[in-house]
N, C-alpha and C positions, 0 to 999 in steps of 0.2 A: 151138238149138245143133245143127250137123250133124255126124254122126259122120264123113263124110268129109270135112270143115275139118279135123279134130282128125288123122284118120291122113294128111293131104296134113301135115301138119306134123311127121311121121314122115319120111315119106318121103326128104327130100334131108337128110340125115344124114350126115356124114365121121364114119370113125372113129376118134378122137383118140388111144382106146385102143394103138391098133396101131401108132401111129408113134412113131418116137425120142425121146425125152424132149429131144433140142434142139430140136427144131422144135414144141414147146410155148412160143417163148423169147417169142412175141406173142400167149400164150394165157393163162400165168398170168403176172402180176405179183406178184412176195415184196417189201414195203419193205423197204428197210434205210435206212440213216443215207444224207443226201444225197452226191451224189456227182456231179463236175463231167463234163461231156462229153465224148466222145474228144478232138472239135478244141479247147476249151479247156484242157483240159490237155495238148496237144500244144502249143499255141501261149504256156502259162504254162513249160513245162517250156525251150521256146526262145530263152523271153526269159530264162529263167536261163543257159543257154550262153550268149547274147549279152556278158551282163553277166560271165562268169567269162572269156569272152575277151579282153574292157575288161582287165580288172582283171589279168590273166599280162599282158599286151600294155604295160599301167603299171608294171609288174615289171618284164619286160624293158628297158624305155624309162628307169627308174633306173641300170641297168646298161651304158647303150649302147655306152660302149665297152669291153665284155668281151667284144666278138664279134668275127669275121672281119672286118667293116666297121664304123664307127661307126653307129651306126643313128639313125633319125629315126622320128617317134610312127609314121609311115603303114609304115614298116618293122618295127617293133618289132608292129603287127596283125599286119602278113604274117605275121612269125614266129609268133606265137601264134595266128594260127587253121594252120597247116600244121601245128605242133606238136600243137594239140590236139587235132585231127581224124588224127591219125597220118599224115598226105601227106609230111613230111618229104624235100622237094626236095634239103636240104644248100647251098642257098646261103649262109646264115645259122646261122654256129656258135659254139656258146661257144665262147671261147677260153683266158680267163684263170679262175684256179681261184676264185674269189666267181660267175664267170658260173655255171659248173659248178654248185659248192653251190646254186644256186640252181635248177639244173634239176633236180639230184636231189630236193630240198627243199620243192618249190615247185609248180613248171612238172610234174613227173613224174604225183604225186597229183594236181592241177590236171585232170589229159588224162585220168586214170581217173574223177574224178570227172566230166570233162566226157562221156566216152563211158556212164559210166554215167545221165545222161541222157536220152542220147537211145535210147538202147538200153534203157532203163527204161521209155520213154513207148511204146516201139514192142511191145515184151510184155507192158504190160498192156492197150494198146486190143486186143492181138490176143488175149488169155487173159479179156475182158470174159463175151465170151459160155459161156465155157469155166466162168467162176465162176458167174454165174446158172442154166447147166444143171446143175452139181451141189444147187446153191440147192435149184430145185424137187425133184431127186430126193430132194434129205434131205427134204424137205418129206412129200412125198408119204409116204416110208416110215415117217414119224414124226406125223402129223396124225393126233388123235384126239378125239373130245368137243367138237367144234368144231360153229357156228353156223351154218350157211348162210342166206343172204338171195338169193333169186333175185327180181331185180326190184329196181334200184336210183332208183328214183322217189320223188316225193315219200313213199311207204305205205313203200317200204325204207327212204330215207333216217329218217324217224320212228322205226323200229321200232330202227336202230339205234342211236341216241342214247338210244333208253333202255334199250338194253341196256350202254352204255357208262355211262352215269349208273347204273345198277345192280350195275356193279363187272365188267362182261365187260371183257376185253382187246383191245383191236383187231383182236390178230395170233390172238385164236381166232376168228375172223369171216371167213367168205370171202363175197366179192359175184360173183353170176353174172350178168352183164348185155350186150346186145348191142351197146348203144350205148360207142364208145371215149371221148367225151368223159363218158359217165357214169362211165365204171371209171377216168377219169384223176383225179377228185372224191374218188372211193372212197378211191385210192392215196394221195392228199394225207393221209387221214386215219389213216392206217398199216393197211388193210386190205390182205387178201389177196385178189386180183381172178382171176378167169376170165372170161375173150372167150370170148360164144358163146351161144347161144340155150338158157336152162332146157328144153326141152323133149324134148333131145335127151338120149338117154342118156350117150352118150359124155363130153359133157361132162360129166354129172354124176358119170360117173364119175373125171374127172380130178378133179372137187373133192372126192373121197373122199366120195362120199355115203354108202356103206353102211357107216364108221366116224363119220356126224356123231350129235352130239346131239340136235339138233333143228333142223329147217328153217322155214325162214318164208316162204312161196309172197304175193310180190305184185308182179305182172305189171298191165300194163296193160288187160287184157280178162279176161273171167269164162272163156269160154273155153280161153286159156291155161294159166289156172288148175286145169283140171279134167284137162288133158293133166298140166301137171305135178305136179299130186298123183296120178296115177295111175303114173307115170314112180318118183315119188319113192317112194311105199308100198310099190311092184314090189320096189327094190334097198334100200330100207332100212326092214325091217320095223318094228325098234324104235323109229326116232327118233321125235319127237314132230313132228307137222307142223302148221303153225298156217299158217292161209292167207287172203285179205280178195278178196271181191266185189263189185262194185260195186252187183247186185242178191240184192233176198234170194229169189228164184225159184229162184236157183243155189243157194241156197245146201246144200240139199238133195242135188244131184251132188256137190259135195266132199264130205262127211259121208261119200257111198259111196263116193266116191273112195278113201277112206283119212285124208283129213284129222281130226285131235284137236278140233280147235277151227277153229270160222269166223268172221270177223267180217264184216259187212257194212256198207262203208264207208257208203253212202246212207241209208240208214236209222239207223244211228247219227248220222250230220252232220244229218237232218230231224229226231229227236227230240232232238237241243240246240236246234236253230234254234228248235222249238218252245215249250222249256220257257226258252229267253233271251227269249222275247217274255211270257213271264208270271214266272217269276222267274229274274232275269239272276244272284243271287247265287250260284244254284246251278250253274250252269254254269262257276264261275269257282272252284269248290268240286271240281267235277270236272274240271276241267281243272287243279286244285293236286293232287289224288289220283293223274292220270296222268302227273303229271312228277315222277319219283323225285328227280330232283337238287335238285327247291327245297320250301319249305313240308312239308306232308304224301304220305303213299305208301301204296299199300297194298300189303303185302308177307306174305309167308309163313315163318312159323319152325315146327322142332321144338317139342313140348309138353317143358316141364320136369317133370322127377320128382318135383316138391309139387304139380305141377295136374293127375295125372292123380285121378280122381272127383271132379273141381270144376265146376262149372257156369260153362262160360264166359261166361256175363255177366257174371260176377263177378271177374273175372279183371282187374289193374292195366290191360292194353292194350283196346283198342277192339274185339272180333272182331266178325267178318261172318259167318265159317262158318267147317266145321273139313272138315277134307279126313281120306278115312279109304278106305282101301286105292283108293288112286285118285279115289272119288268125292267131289263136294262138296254138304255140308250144311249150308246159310242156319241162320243161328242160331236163326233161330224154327222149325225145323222138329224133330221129337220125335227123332231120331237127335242133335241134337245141343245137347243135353240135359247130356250127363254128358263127359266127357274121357277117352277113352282110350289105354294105352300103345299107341304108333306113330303115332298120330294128329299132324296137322297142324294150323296156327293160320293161316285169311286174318285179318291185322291191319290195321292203322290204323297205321303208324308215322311220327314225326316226321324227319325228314332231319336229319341234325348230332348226333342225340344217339347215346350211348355203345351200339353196338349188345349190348348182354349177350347178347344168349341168341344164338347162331350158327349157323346151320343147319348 
């Protein structure tokens, strides 16, 4: 790995920070509830005029001879689209007093409702972009304890379904990615998306990195990787950064990087591959442990206030180790022996059953 790859990837950097928060409008994506096109709801909003001009123009056509001339169907349109659209030539007038009640009645409301149409469809395609930039400014000023995923590839898209199956929210999840057909995938799934390369600060400053919770670095290349845990540890001291490389040479850089945890995608995938060719049951055992939503999970609770001095082996749930002012201790190992107050439980949990104890 060369240090000048890593700062040439520095290098050509815009600063997103510094510009208007409308011209963010192709940079973050907020879902909301679907919402039809400009031109289809111009072209649905049109075909209702059409049909409210039918329909005064059959009114009129009941009435025909309450006007200046007797009217015919193709007269009785004329009237009602000049009427509705306010052009009122005056060729064509009521004249008898039921013609009348029925323009005030009828035809009047009719022409307000028809202009509020189309004057309805023309400020809201014009006030679209006007509501999405307010969108992301509340966003921004109010985003906190949020997730980020930089890298939305097969290693993102995983990580985030199980955090979704783990009880996260969509909309606490923002994906950074540079590819637009990945962040349109993202969006389907009600996430919060940023266009634009992890590596650059700027943008990670639009995702509010130095108020997220925890970030999860997996990019394509190890490389990457090690720019952006060092980018992300820079601005956001506390979060927890959890990051995957393809080799485990690297994995040593991230560690100094800044990163909490690394996983090393290749050598985890060769030690399944390995242990499926001599026992396949266990592989299928661990692959029901790392999907929270189905079978079994391993998960983390508070200690209850009757298990603190209890020997967790002994304890109802399954533990693995107990977690104690940050660090973790395998159940076989002498620290974790005895339960103490503030301490934590890695368990064995079943998926579907009544969660009692709650973190």
């Amino acid at each position: 790995m060369k240090l000048r790859s890593l700062l040439s990837l520095r290098a050509d950097a815009t600063n997103l920070t510094e510009i208007p928060v409308h011209s963010l409008l192709d940079v973050v994506n907020i879902p909301t509830a679907a919402r039809a096109t400009p031109w289809s709801l111009i072209a649905r909003r049109f075909f209702y005029a059409l049909l409210l001009i039918v329909a005064v123009a059959f009114v009129a056509y009941l009435d025909r001879d309450g006007y200046s001339e007797p009217l015919t169907f193709i007269d009785a349109l004329y009237y009602s689209a000049v009427t509705l659209s306010t052009t009122g030539y005056g060729d064509i007038t009521p004249v008898t007093q039921s013609a009348r009640l029925i323009n005030i009645f009828l035809i009047t409301p009719a022409r307000v409702a028809f202009l509020m149409l189309l004057v309805g469809t023309t400020l809201s395609v014009l006030t679209e972009d006007s509501r999405k930039t307010l969108q992301i400014q509340q966003w921004r000023n109010s985003v906190r304890n949020h997730t980020i995923v930089i890298g939305y590839g097969t290693k993102g898209r995983s990580a985030i379904d199980a955090l979704i199956a783990g009880g996260a929210s969509p909309s606490s999840i923002v994906v950074i990615d540079p590819d637009p057909a990945a962040l349109t995938v993202a969006e389907k799934r009600g996430l919060i998306t940023v266009h634009g390369n992890g590596t650059k600060s700027d943008v990670l400053r639009v995702a509010a990195i130095s108020r997220a919770r925890s970030v999860i670095v997996a990019p394509s290349s190890d490389d990457t990787a090690v720019l952006i845990t060092l980018s992300v540890r820079e601005m956001a001291p506390s979060a927890m950064i959890v990051a995957s490389v393809r080799e485990g040479e690297n994995q040593h850089l991230l560690m100094q990087s800044g990163a909490d945890s690394v996983i090393v995608s290749s050598e985890t995938a060769g030690r399944l591959l390995g242990i499926a060719t001599v026992t396949p049951p266990v592989v299928e055992m661990m692959e029901d442990l790392l999907s929270p939503d189905e079978g079994f999970a391993v998960s983390e609770r508070q200690i209850a206030d009757d298990e603190v001095g209890a020997n967790p082996r002994h304890l109802a749930d399954i533990v693995l180790g107990v977690v104690r002012s940050g660090e973790l201790y395998r159940i076989d190992s002498p620290e974790a022996e005895t339960v103490e107050p503030g301490d934590r439980l890695l368990y064995v949990r079943m998926n579907g059953s009544d969660a009692a104890r709650q973190e």
